[in-house]
C-alpha positions as CSV (number, residue, x, y, z in Angstrom):
1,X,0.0,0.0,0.0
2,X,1.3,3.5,-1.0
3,X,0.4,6.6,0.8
4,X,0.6,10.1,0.1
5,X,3.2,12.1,2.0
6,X,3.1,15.4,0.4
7,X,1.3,17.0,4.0
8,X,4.0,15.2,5.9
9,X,6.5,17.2,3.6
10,X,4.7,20.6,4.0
11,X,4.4,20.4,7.7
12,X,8.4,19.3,7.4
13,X,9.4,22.2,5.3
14,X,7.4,24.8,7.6
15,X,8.8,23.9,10.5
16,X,12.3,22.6,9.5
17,X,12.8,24.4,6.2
18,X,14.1,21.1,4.7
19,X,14.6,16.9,5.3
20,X,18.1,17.8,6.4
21,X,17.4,19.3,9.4
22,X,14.5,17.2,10.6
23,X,16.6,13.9,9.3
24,X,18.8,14.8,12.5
25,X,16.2,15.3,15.1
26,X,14.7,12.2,13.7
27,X,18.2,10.8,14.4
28,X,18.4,9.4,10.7
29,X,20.1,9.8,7.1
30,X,18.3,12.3,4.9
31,X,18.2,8.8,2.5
32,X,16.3,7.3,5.3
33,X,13.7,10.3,5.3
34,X,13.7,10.3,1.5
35,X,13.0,6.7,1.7
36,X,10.4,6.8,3.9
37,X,8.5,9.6,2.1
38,X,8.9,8.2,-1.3
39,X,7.4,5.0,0.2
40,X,10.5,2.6,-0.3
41,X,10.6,2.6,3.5
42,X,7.6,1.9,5.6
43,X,7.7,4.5,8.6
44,X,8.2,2.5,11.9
45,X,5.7,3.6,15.1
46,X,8.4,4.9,16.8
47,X,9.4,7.0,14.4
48,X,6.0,7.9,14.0
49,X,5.6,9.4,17.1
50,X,9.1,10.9,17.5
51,X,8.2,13.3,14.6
52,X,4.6,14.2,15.8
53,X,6.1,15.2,18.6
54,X,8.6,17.2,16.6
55,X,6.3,18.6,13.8
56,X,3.9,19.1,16.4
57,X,1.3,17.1,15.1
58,X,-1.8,15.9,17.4
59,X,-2.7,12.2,17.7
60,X,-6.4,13.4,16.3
61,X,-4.3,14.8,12.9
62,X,-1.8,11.6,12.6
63,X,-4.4,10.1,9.6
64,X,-3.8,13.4,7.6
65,X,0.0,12.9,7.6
66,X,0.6,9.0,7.7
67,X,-1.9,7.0,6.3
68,X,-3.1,9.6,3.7
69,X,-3.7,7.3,0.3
């Protein structure tokens, strides 16, 4: 299953200005990221909630940003 992670890259953008900088909050390679959002990777729970916390996301909103198809 794909999903769409273009709202996930917004919120990144606004708030980190690029996948660089969240990348090392995230404590992962800018490949990784890329990965992840380009759906090669599958995003692990954990890393799931690490960046709502960073992106400042609420539980309520994690559909929107996640699981968008």
């Amino acid at each position: 299953m794909k999903f769409n992670y273009d709202k996930l890259l917004g919120r990144i953008v606004e708030v980190y200005g690029n996948q660089s900088n969240f990348a090392k909050d995230m404590k992962l390679s800018e490949r990784s990221i890329s990965f992840k959002l380009n759906n090669v990777r599958r995003w692990k729970d954990t890393e799931i909630k690490l960046a709502m916390q960073l992106l400042k996301i609420p539980e309520s909103k994690v559909h929107l940003y996640f699981f968008n198809e």
